[in-house]
N, C-alpha and C positions, 0 to 999 in steps of 0.2 A: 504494500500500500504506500504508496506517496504519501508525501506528507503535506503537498499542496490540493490534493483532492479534497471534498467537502463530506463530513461525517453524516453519513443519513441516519435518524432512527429506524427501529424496525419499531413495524406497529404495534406491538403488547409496549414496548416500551414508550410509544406516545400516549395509548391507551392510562398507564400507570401516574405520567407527567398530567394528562390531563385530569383523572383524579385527583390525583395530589393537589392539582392549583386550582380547582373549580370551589369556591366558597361552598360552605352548606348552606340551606335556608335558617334563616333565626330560628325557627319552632326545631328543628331538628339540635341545633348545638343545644336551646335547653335538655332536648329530653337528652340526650347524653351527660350535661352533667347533674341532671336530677339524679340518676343511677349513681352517683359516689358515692364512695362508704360513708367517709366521715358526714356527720349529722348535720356540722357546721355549712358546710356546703349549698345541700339544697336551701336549708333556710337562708343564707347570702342572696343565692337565685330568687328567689318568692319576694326578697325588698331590694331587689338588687340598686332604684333608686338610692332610698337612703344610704345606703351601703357605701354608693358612691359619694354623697354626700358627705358621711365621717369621715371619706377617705381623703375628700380635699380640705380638711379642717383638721388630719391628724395631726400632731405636732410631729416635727423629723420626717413628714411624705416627702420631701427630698432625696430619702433615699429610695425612694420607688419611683424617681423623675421629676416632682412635683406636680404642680398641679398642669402643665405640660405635657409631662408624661402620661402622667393618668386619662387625663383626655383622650390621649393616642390610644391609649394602650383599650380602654370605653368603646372609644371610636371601632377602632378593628378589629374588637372581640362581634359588632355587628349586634349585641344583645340590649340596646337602647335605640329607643326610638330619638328620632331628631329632637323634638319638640319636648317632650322628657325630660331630657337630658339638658337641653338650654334652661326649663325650670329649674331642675335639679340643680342646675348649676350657680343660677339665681339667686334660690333662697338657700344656699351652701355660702355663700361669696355678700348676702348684702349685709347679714350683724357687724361685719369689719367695718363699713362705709359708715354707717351709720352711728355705731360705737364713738367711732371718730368724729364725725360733724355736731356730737352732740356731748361732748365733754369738754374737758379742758382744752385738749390739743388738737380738737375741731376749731373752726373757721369763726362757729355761732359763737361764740363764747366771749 
């Protein structure tokens, strides 16, 4: 074989790639991790909002990316709806603003 010739797959092997990289639908990634052992799990799944929610107000979520990453990481697990998640994110993110504007080292004061 040269090594300027161009590699073809053989088709089980495109067959394999193209499973591998075809996303599953949302309903199907729940029910796969509904079947996990640990107990913790499924309950995460059933509020997965809030969940998200403590996850952007943990203290030290920096080292899971921060609140950056966690969005990413939300985003491409596919398991939040758009509109959801922009709440979620809303009322996670507006006690800081407001804490602020209405204390001391807020603006009103």
């Amino acid at each position: 074989m040269d090594s300027t010739e161009p590699l073809t797959p053989t088709p089980l092997q495109v067959r394999v790639w193209q499973k591998a990289v075809t996303p599953a639908p949302s309903g199907r990634r729940l029910q796969g991790w509904q079947n996990a052992p640990s107990g913790i799990v499924p309950m995460l799944l059933r509020h997965r909002y809030p969940a998200l929610a403590v996850l952007f107000n943990l203290p030290g979520n920096m080292l899971i990316g921060g609140g950056g990453g966690i969005a990413l990481i939300a985003g491409m697990s596919g398991l939040y709806r758009s509109t959801g998640y922009i709440i979620t994110v809303i009322m996670a993110v507006a006690p800081v603003p407001l804490i602020i504007s209405f204390t001391e080292m807020g603006f009103l004061s």
